[in-house]
N, C-alpha and C positions, 0 to 999 in steps of 0.2 A: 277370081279372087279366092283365098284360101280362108279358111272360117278361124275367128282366132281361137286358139284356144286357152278354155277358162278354167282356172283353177280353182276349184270350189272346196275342199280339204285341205287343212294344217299339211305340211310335210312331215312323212311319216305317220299317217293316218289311214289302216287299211280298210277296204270295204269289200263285203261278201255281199252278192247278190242272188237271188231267186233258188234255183234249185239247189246249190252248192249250200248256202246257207241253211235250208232246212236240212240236205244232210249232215252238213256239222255239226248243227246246233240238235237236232235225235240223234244222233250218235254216241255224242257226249253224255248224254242224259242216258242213252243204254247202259254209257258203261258201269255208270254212278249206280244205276239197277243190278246190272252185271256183280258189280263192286260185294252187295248186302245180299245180292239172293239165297248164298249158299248159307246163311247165318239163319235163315227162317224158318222158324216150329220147333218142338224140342229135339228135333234130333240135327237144329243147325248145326255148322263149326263156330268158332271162335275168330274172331281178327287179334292180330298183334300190331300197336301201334306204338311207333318209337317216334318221340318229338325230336325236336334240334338241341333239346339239351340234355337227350339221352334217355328221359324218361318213359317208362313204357306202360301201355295201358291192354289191358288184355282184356276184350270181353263181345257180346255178340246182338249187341245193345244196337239198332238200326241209327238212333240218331244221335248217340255218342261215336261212331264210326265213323259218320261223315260231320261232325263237330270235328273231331281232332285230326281229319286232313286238311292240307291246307289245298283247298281246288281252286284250280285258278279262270277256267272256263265257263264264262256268264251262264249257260244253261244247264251247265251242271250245279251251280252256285243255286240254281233256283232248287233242282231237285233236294238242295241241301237244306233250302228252306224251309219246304212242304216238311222234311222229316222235323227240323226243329217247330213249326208252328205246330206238327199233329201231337208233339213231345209237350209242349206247353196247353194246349187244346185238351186233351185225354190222357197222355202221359204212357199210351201203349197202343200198335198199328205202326209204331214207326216204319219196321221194315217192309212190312204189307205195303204201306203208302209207297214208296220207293219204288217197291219190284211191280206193283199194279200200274202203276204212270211207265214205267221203263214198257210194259206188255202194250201201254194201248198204243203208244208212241212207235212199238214195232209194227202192230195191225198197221195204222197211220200209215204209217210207211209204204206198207202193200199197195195201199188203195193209191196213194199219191203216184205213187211208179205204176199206177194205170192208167192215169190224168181224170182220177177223181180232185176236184179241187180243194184244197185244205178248207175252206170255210164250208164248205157241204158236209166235210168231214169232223170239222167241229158241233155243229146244229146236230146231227147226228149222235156223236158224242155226248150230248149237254142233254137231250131227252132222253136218250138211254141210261144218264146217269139218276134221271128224275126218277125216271118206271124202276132201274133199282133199289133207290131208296123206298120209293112208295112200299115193294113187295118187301123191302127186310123188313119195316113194321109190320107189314102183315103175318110173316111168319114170326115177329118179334112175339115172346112169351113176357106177360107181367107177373112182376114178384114183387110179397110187401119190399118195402125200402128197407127193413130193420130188420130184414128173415136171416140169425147171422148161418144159418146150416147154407143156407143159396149162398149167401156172401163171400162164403169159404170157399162154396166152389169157385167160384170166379177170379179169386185171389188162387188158391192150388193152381188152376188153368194158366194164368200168367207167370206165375213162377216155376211150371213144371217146362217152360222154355229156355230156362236161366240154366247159369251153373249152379243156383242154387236149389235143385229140383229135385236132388234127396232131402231135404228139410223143408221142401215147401209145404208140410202138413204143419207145423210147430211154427215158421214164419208167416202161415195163412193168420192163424189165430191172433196173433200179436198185431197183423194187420186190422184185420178188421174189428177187434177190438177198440186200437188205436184211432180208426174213422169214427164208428161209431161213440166214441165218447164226445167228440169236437162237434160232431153234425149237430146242428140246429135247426130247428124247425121253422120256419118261412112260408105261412099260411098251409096250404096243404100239402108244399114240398118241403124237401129239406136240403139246405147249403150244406156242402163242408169247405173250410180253407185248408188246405195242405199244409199253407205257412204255421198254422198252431201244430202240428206234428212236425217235431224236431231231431232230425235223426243224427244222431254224436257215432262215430266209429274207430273202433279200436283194434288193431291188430293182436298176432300171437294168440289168439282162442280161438276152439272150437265154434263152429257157426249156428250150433246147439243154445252156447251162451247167450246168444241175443235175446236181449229182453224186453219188457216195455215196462216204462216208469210212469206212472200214475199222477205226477208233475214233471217237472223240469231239472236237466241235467246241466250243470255252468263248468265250460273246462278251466274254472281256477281254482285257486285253491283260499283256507281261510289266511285273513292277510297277517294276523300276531300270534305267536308260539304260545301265548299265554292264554289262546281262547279257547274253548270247549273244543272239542272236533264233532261231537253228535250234541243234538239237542232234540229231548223228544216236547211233544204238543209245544209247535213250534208257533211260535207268535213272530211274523213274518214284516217288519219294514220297509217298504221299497222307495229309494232318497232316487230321486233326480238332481239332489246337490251337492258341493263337496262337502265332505266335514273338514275343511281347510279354514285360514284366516283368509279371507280374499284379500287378492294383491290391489293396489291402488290402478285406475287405468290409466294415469299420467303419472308422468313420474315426482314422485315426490322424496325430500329430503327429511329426515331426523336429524337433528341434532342432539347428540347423547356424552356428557360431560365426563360424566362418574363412571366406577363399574355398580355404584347402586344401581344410576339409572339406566343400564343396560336392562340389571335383575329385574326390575320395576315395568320394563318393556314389557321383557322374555313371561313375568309372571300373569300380566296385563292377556297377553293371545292366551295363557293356557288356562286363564278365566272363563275367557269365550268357549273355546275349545271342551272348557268341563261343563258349560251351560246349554251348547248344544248334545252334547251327551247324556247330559240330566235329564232333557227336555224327551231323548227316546226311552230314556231310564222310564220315565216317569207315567210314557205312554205304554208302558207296561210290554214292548218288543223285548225277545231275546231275541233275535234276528236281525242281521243289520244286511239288504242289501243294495250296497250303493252302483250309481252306473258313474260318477264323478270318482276323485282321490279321495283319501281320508288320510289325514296327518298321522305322523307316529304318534304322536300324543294323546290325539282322538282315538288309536289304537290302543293305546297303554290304558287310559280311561273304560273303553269297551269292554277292556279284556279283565279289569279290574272287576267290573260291572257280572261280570260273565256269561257276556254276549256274544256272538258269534257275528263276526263278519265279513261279506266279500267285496272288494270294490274292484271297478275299471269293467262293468257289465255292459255289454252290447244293448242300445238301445231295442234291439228285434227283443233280444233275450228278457230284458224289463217288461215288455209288452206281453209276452208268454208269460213270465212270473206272476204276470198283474192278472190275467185270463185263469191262469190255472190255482193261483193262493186266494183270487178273490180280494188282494189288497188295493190300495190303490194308489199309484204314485204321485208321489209327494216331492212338491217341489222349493217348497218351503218349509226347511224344519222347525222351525215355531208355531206351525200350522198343526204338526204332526198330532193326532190324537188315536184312543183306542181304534174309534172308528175306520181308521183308516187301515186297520193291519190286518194283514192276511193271516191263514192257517195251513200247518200240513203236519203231519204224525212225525217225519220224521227231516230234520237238517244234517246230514251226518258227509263229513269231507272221507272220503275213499283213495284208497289206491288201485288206479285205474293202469296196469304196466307199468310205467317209469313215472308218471304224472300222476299226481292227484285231485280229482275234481271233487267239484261239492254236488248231492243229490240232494233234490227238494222232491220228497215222494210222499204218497200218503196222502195225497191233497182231496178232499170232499167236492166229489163234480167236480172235476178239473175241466175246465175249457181249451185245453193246452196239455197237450202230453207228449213225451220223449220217449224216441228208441235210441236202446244204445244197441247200434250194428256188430259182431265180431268175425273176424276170418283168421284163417291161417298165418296168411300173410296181408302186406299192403294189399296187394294185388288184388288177393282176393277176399276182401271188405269192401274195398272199392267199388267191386261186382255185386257184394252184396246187396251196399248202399242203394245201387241205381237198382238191384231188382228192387229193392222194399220201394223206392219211389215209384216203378211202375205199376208193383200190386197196388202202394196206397190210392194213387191215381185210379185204377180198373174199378176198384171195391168203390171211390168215391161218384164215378162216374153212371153207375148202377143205382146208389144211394140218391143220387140227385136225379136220375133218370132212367124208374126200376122197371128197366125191359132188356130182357137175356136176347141171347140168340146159342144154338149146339155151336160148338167152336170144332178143328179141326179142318177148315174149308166145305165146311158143308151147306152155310149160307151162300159162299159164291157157287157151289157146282151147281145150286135150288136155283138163284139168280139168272146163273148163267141158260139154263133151260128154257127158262119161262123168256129171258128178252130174245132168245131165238122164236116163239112161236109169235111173239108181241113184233117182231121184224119185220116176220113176213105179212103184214096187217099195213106197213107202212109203203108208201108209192116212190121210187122213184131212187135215185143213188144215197138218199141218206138211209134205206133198208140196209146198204152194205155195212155203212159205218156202224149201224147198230147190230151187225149181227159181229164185228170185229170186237167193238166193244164186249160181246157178249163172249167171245173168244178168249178175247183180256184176260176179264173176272175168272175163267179157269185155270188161267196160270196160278194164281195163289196154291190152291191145291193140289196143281201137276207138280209145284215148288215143292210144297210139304212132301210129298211122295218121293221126289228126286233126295231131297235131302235124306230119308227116311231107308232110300237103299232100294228102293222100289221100280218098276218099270215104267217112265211115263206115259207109253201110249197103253198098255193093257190096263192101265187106270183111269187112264181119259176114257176108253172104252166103257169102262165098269159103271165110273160117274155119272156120265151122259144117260146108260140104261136108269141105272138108278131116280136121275133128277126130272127123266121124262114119264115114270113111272108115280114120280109126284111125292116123293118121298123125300122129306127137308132136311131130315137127322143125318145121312148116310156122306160119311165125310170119311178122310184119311186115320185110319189108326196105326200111329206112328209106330206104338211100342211094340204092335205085333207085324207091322209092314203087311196091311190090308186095309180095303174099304168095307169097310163095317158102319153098323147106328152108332152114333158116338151120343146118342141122347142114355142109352142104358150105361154110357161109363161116365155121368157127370159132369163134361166138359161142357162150359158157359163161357161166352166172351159180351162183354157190355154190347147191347145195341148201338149206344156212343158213340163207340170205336169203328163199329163198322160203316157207320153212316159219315165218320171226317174222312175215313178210309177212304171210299168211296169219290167223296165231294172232293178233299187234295188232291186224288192224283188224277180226276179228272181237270177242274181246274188248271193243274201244273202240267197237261198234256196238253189241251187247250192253247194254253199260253204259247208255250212251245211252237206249237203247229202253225198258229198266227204270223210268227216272224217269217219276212222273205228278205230281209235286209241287215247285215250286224255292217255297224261303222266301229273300228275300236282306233280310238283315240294314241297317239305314240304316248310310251311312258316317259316321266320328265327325264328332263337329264341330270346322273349321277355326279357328272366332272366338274370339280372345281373350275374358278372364272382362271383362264391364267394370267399372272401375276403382270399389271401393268395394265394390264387392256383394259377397253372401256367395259360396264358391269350388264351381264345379259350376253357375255359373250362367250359362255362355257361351251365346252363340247358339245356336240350333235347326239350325245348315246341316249340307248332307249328306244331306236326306232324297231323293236321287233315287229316282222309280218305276221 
């Protein structure tokens, strides 16, 4: 008798099994590594990314790179995630996370093609990844939270990776400036939100230009020709309503005989309309800023008044206003009193290029303060933009957890030293994976060196003397292309960063290693039903291998 046979998969449903599968799925994930490595330290390259609608994005950002490819292979999709979780996480490591999980995933690989088993290889992996963390606190150095000269450097450090690493001395300061005003104090740490730093950017200037505003930046403009354009000791109103007549919410009919009784209507709203104006009149605002409409009328009134006004404000934006004016929004203008109004030195609408926005600066303790970014071009504000976001991140992540480390890869070569001698202390095939792991962590620095123009075995040489010799500071010096103490040239990177470093790309190598089976599902079908047939009976397309 013949065994029947069972169909247990959709049709058009492929499946990967045991060793083929793990090397698809580290492969894919090398290349993703492959992809970002040449971008890492400051002496990476650049990527040029062009979308499908032609737009192009030029910069050497780890997880803005793999955001705007579109990948279509499940384990590289994961390596894309590690860079966006460590991007949200910390806001800088992106690429280290990448090219560190693409390194252990290679070790990985060695041992597997010995028939080390992948889960001895992971157990391995996962203690090696503890004993590193434990030793980067221990050579972690503490610094007050507020010390802004340390702070500086740590912002310099991230930004001297960017393109924008001629001005990272003049963007440092406006950085941590910036954190340090929003940080709050939370028993005997201190939070910062990033969301109250709001960075607006503008093209055609010098990247000198960027500044930081002491309040909040609103890209509109004032809404009547008739109203002031500056207002100084600004008394600040913030409406969550319209100044509109509100409409009926069913429909309703007038009947209107005369043209008296039309004027009798028409003069009827612009009573309301002069009542609600009185009523801010009265609460003694020059300032009017609404996140609803405001009628022509109520403008004409305002502007009479000589008031200044913005409407159609982003609820975030109202929330920063409310943080950094100290006013408080109001949602009922009959409610509106003194008490409720904010302050700031100066209201003054500007010409910002072709656009005009309004600046609300000057504000006393602002809880909420704005950069306004500049570059040459699109292109590169764009690049700005994301460096200011990664220093403000580094500087915040410091702020919230003030312990440095020497930057340059001189924590992974210290690292990488010490879980080799911590290896050979362990029994049995999970010593290999720990000494692979330990292997790993020295790619980052062999990375920096290659990038930097450098030789990478006479640097692995130099490292290893160095890191066995006990020495923590002695890391890659890009600018002069040698290993050198990079503790006498100020280089700091967050303890933070090194520790999600770390924990992602173990974690995402982990994962990886784990799978021995991908099933991938056929993709639906594109082809209309044809016309007549019964419904469900379109083409067969979609079934890619």
């Amino acid at each position: 008798m013949t065994t029947p046979q069972i169909v247990l998969l959709k049709e058009g449903t492929t499946q990967t099994k045991g060793n083929d599968a793990q090397k698809n799925n580290i492969s894919a994930a090398k290349l993703i590594a492959e992809l970002v490595r040449t971008s890492l330290g400051p002496r990476g390259m650049d990527k040029m990314l062009v979308d499908t609608l032609g737009d192009v994005t030029i910069t050497n950002d780890g997880a803005t790179i793999l955001k705007e490819i579109d990948v279509q292979h499940p384990a590289a999709k994961m390596m894309v995630e590690i860079s966006k979780a460590t991007d949200n996480e910390v806001g800088d490591g992106t690429t280290s996370t990448v090219v560190l999980a693409g390194a252990l995933l290679e070790k990985a690989e060695e041992l597997i093609g010995k028939n080390v088993h992948p889960t001895v290889v992971v157990d391995g992996f996962k203690k090696a990844a503890e004993k590193a963390i434990a030793e980067l606190r221990q050579i972690g150095i503490k610094i007050d939270a507020l010390d802004k000269k340390f702070l500086k450097k740590v912002a310099v450090t991230t930004l001297s990776s960017k393109l924008v690493s001629s001005n990272s001395d003049e963007l440092a300061d406006i950085v941590v400036d910036a954190v340090l005003s929003v940080a709050e104090k939370v028993g005997d740490k201190y939070k910062v939100d990033i969301d109250n730093i709001k960075v607006e950017k503008k093209g055609s200037s010098s990247i000198k230009n960027t500044e930081l505003i002491h309040g909040i930046i609103l890209d509109k403009e004032v809404v009547h020709g008739g109203m002031p354009k500056r207002i100084d000791n600004a008394k600040i109103a913030l409406l969550n309503a319209p100044l509109e007549i509100e409409k009926t919410e069913f429909d309703a009919k007038i009947n209107i005989n005369s043209p008296e009784q039309m004027q009798v209507y028409i003069d009827e709203e612009n009573k309301m309309l002069k009542k609600l104006v009185d009523k801010i009149v009265a609460s003694g605002a020059n300032t009017v800023l609404c996140q609803k409409g405001i009628d022509d009328m109520a403008q004409y009134y305002l502007a009479k008044s000589n008031i200044l006004a913005v409407r159609r404000i982003k609820e975030s934006d109202l929330t920063k206003l409310s943080k950094a004016t100290g006013a408080r929004i109001v949602t009922n203008i009959n409610e509106l009193t003194e008490k409720d109004l904010g302050t700031a030195k100066i209201v003054e609408e500007r010409q910002v290029e072709s656009d005009k926005w309004v600046f609300i600066e000057g504000c006393k303790n602002p809880k909420a303060v704005s950069i306004l970014a500049r570059g040459g071009s699109q292109r590169v504000v764009d690049e700005v933009e994301r460096s200011i976001h990664d220093a403000l991140m580094a500087v915040k992540d410091v702020v919230e957890y003030p312990y440095v480390l020497v930057g340059g890869g001189a924590p992974e070569a210290r690292i990488s030293a010490k879980l080799r001698e911590w290896a050979n202390s362990l029994e049995g095939r999970p010593q290999l994976a720990a000494q692979k792991f330990a292997e790993g962590l020295e790619t980052i620095p062999l990375v920096l060196a290659e990038n930097a123009g450098m030789d990478p075995l006479d640097t692995q040489v130099q490292l290893r003397a160095k890191g066995t010799a006990g020495a923590a500071t002695f890391g890659i010096d890009v600018a002069n292309g040698k290993v050198a103490d990079l503790g006498s040239q100020q280089i700091y990177e967050p303890l933070a960063v090194k520790e999600q470093v770390v924990n992602a790309a173990t974690e995402a190598a982990c994962m990886i290693l784990r799978i021995d089976d991908v099933i991938a599902a056929s993709k639906p079908s594109t082809h209309a039903p044809s016309p007549g047939g019964p419904p469900g009976m379109g083409g067969m397309g979609g079934m890619d291998m």
